[in-house]
Steps between C-alpha positions, in 0.01 A plus 500: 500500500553498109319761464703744770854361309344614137482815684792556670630411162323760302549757791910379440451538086365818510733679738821402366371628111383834699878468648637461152249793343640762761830378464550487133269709309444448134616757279191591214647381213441759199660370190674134411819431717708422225557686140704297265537737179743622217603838509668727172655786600590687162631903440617669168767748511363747230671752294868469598671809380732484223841530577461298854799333601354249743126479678522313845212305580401359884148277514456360866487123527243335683652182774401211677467535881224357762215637343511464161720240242623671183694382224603743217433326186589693216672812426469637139750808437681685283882478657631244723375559856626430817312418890646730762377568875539857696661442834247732721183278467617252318265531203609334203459652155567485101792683368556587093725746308395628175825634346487720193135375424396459119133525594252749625351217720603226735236225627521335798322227644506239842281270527435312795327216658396571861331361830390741728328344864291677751628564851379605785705527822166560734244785616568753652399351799739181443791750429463775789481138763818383318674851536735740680596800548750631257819478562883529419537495094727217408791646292296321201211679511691827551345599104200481591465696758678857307307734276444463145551780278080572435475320873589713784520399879573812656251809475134486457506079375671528913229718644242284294701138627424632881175629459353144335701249648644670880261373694529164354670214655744240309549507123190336356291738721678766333535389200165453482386819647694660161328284243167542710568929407599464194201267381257729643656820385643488191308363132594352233476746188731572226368805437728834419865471530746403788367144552723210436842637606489327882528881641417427853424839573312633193283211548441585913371820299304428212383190680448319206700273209572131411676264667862699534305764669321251790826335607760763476351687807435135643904431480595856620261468787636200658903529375433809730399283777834292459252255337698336193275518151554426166321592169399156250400641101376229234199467273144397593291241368127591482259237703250434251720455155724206378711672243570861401691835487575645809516873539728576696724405839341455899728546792472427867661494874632292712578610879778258723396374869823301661249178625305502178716600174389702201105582535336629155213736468297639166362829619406607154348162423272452856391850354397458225310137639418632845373086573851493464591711783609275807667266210732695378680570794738175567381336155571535128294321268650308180377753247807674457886435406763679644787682295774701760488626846640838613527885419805730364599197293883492362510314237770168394691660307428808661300699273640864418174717620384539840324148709197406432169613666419085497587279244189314300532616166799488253760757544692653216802744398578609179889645509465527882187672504166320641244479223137462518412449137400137613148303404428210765228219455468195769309250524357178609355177446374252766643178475380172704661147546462254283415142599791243543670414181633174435868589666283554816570906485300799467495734256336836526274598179312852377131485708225488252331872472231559744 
């Protein structure tokens, strides 16, 4: 009798963990979940032209929201600056006037102290059960769903949106049906010229670039299904390192479904790990920080030369001209918590080199 309870017991244990496998699938978890780190973003406005009456300097400003905590601790500059925030996307940004500049040079630098956490909304599976069919575009979203200078919706990015995602069903399915084409058709190589600009349909062409190139045709495709998507540019953080320069920016794409919310992808990253593959769509990991969101930036105040393409780096006019003669340098330096003081807080210190 015992013995048929034990059982029924075990029988009992083991179906309702199978119950909980199917029903909640793990996620593989590729890097740490959490990145607590220091981050110096620094540019040098080099050889301002005698005679200039005033150079105009924008730097965007990296904010707090639900995915990562940032607090702005120091700002070394030459002139008084000032925190301002562009209406359109709402990105906020560092503003400075250089009037009637005695120097050749002007050195900038922010330095920050960020946490940036890992999140995954679900599988694709998890997502396309959760889903519906797209729908009416609430007045809010109405941005997202237009065409970006480099991103088209009409034309062959519209041919392209029906052949890949028309016979898909709801907007994960074709959301995913998009990122699916683009992952297996495109490559990431910076070779020759064109890359980098975000041109949706050079890269449908040349099938190739970095990370502008993979999600600009991504956006197009589904803003021309009525599907609302946004464009996310910051700086990466390599895996394997604890401090360091960083080359240069990393973007991605986020794509709106009304019973879900914002869903990220990282076509260019699952690429380049293709382990990574299934991740990447509905998770971001922590080794990143984000700067802006958006394309055909105007500036606050609104700069004097056309928007910008997307807004990462520091901007600059000299007498109401953009100017280019600009050296950048980030970096970054891991930091990790402390143990309790004596007060009972934490404090966050450098991480010993690895």
């Amino acid at each position: 009798m015992k013995l048929r309870v034990l059982s029924a017991l075990l029988l009992a244990s083991v179906a309702v963990s199978l119950s909980n496998a199917q029903s909640a699938p793990e996620k593989p978890k590729f890097s740490q979940p959490v990145r607590k780190f220091r981050f110096t973003y620094s540019f040098t406005i080099k050889d301002i032209p005698p005679g200039t009456k005033v150079v105009r300097v924008w730097a965007p400003v990296a904010h707090s929201d639900e995915h990562q905590s940032v607090h702005l601790v120091n700002i070394k500059a030459p002139v008084q600056t000032e925190m301002t925030q562009e209406a359109q996307y709402e990105n906020r940004m560092m503003y400075a006037e250089v009037r009637t500049p005695a120097q050749a040079t002007a050195e900038f630098t922010l330095e920050y102290e960020v946490t940036r956490r890992e999140y995954s909304l679900g599988d694709f599976a998890q997502l396309e059960h959760k889903d519906s069919k797209p729908g009416v575009v609430p007045a809010s979203m109405t941005r997202y769903v237009e065409p970006d200078k480099l991103i088209p919706i009409d034309g062959k990015i519209k041919s392209l949106a029906e052949e890949v995602t028309g016979n898909q069903v709801g907007t994960v399915a074709k959301a995913k049906a998009a990122y699916d084409y683009l992952f297996t058709n495109m490559r990431y190589d910076k070779t020759g010229t064109g890359w980098g600009r975000g041109d949706a349909l050079w890269a449908c062409d040349a099938k190739h670039g970095n990370c502008t190139d993979f999600h600009s045709p991504f956006i197009g495709m589904l803003r021309a299904e009525d599907i609302p998507a946004r464009f996310d540019i910051g700086f990466p953080l390599p895996d394997n390192k604890d401090k360091g320069d960083i080359a240069g920016y990393h973007c991605w794409a986020e794509f709106y479904a009304s019973k879900i919310g914002w869903i990220p992808v990282d076509i260019s990253e699952a690429w380049k790990a293709k382990e990574k593959r299934d991740y990447f769509f509905g998770s971001l990991d922590a080794n990143r920080v984000k700067f802006s969101t958006g394309r055909d930036i105007t500036l606050s105040p609104k700069q004097d030369g056309p928007p910008l393409n997307y807004f990462v780096y520091p901007y600059v006019e000299v007498d109401g001209k953009p100017y280019e003669a600009v050296g950048k340098q980030f970096s970054f330096e891991e930091l990790r918590v402390s143990e309790k003081n004596t007060s009972g807080s934490q404090t966050a210190v450098a991480s010993p080199s690895m």
